[in-house]
C-alpha positions in Angstrom: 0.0 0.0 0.0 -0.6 1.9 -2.0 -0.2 -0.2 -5.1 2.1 1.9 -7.3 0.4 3.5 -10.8 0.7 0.8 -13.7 2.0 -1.7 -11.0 -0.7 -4.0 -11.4 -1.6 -5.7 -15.3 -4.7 -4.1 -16.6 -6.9 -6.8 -16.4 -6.5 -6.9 -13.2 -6.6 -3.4 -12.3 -10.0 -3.4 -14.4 -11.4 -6.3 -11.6 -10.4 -4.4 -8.5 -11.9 -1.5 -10.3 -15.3 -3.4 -10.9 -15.0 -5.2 -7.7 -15.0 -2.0 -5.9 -17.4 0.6 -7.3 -21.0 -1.0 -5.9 -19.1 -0.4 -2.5 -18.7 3.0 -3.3 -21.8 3.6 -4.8 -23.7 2.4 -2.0 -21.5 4.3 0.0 -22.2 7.7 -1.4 -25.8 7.2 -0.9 -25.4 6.5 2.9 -23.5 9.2 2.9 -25.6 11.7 1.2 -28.8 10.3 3.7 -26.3 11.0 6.4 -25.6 14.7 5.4 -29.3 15.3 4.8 -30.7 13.4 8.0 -28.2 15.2 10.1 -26.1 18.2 8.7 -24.4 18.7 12.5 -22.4 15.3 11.4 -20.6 17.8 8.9 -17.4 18.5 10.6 -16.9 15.1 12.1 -17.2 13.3 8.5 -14.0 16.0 7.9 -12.4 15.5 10.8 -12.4 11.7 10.0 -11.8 11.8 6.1 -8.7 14.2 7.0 -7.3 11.5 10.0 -7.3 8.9 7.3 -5.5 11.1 5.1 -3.1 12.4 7.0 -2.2 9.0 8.4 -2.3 7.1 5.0 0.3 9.4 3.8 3.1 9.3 6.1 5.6 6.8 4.8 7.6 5.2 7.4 10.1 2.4 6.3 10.0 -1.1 7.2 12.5 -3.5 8.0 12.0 -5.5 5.0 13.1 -2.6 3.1 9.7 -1.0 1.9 7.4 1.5 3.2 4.5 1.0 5.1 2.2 3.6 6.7 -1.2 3.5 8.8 -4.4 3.7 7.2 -6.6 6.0 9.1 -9.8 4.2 8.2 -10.7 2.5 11.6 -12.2 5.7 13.1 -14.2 6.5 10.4 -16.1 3.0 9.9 -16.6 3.0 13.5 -18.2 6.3 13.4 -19.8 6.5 10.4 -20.0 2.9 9.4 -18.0 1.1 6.5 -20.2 2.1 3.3 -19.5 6.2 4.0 -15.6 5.1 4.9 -15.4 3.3 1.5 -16.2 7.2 -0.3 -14.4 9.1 2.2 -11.2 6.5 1.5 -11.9 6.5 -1.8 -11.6 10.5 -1.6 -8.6 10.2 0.4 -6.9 7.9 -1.9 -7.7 9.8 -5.1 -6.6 12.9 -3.7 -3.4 11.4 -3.1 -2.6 9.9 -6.2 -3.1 12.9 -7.8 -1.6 15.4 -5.2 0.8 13.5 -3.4 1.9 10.8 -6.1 0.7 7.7 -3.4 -0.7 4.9 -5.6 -2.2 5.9 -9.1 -5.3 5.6 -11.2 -5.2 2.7 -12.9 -4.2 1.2 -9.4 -7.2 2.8 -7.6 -9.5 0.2 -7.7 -6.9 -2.2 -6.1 -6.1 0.8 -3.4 -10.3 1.1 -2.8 -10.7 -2.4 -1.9 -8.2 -2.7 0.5 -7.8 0.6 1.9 -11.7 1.7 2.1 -13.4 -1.2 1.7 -11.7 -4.8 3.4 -10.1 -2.8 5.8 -13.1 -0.6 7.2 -15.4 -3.8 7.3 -13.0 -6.1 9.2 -12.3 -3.3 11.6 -16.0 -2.6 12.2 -16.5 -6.2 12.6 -14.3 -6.9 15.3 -15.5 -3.5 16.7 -19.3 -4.8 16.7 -18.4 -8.3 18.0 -16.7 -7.4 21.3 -18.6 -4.3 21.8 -21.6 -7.0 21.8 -19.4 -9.1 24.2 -19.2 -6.3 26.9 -15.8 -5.1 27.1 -15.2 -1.5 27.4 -15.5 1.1 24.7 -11.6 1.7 24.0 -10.6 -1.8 24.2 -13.2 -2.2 21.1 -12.1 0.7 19.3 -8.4 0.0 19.6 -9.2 -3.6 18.4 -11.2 -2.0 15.7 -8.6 0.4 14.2 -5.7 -2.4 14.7 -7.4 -4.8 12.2 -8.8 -2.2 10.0 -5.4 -1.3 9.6 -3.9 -5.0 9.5 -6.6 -6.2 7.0 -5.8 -3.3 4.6 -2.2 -4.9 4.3 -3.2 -8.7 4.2 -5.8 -7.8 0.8 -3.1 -5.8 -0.6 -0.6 -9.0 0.0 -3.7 -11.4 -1.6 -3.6 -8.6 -4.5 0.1 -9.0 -5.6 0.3 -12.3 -5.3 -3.1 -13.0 -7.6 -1.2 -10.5 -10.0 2.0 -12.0 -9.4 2.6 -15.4 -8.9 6.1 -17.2 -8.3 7.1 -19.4 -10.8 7.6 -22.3 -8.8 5.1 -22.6 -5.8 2.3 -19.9 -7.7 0.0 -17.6 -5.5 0.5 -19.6 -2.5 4.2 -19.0 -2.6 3.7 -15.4 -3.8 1.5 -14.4 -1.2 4.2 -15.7 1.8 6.3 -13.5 0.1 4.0 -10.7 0.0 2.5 -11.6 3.5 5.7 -11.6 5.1 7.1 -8.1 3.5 3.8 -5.8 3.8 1.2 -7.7 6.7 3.8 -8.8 9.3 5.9 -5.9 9.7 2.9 -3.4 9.8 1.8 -5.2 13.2 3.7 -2.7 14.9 2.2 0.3 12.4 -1.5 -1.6 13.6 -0.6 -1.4 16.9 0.4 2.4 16.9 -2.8 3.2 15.0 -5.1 1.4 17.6 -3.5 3.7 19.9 -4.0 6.8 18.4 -7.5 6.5 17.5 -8.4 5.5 21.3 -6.8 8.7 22.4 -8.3 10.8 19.0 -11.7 8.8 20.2 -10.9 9.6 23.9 -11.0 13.4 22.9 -13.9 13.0 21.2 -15.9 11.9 24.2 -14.7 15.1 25.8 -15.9 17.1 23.3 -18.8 15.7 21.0 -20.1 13.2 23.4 -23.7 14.1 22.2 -22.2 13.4 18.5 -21.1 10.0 19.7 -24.1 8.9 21.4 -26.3 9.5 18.4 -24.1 8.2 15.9 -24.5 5.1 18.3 -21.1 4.6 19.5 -21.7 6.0 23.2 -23.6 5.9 25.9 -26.0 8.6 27.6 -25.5 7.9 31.0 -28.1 9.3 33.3 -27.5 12.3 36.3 -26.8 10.5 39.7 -28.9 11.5 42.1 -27.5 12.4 45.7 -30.2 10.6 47.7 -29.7 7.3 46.0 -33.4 4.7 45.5 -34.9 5.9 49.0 -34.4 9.1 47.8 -36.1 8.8 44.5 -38.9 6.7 45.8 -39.8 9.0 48.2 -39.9 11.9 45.9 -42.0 9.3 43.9 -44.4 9.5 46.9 -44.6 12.9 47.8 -45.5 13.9 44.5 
């Protein structure tokens, strides 16, 4: 990530493209229902498309010799679910082929289904499974962001190697190859990520905590009352 512009053989880079766009579609109606169901949701769709980019273009290299970077989209699914991440990555992903020279256009599709669409759906589903299981909010959303992050570099590995099979053990020899450059040493990268979007998520409570809880994602917790039960039942009675 992000595959490099002609990287990939067209046919290929026509499939990813195909495979892709009813993701994106769908998204952008979800996302235009969104805007028009509640325009207040305005900045925080910003805030989140600009974390994904900012993150998605730092470059940091890995030990294997390539780059790697984090992918930003964790937050974004968990807030907004994955159909609205897959346009706002999408966004993100064309603005930086274009601007930044990250990927390319005959590579977006491939870039898409990774990055905004694989990646935002695993996170969201380990999100909604152990939120489901009880365990606190920032445990879920640093699980959330770590495999959103993860599964973005596993389908980019399952990419390359479908395009690029070794001569002598095919795709399945390919893809250890791939695996081990790109999806084991961005564990670490995952890792970092998770972090960061508990403490981006941690400022959010603090400061749009009515966003949150009608977006789903937190609690309203009610007033305590100084008197405890007796107290309230005998209000109860009084009145």
């Amino acid at each position: 990530m992000h595959i490099a512009e002609g990287f990939l053989p067209p046919l290929h880079a026509v499939a990813w493209g195909a495979a892709s766009a009813p993701f994106v579609v769908h998204g952008v109606r979800a996302l235009t229902r969104e805007v028009k169901a509640n325009p207040e949701s305005t900045l925080l769709l910003g805030a989140s498309g600009a974390f994904t980019f900012v993150l998605s273009a730092l470059k940091i290299p890995s030990v294997t010799g390539s780059c790697s970077h984090p992918t930003g989209t964790g937050l974004g699914a968990i807030l907004f679910r994955p159909p609205i991440m897959a346009v706002l990555g999408t966004i993100t992903l064309l603005f930086q082929a274009l601007l930044l020279a990250h990927g390319g256009l005959t590579t977006l599709g491939a870039n898409v289904f990774s990055m905004a669409i694989a990646g935002p759906w695993a996170g969201y589903a380990v999100y909604r499974l152990l939120r489901t299981s009880g365990l606190p909010l920032m445990v879920t959303v640093f699980f959330g962001a770590f495999f959103a992050d993860l599964v973005t570099y596993c389908v980019t590995s399952v990419q390359l190697a479908l395009a690029f099979p070794d001569p002598a053990s095919g795709v399945a020899g390919s893809l250890a190859k791939f695996g081990g450059i790109f999806a084991v040493t961005q564990i670490p990268l995952a890792v970092s990520e998770g972090l960061l979007t508990v403490l981006v998520m941690r400022l959010l409570m603090a400061s749009s905590k009515s966003d949150l809880v009608r977006l789903g994602v937190a609690k309203l917790t009610a007033p305590r009352t100084g008197g405890g039960t007796g107290t309230a039942t005998g209000e109860k009675a009084a009145a």
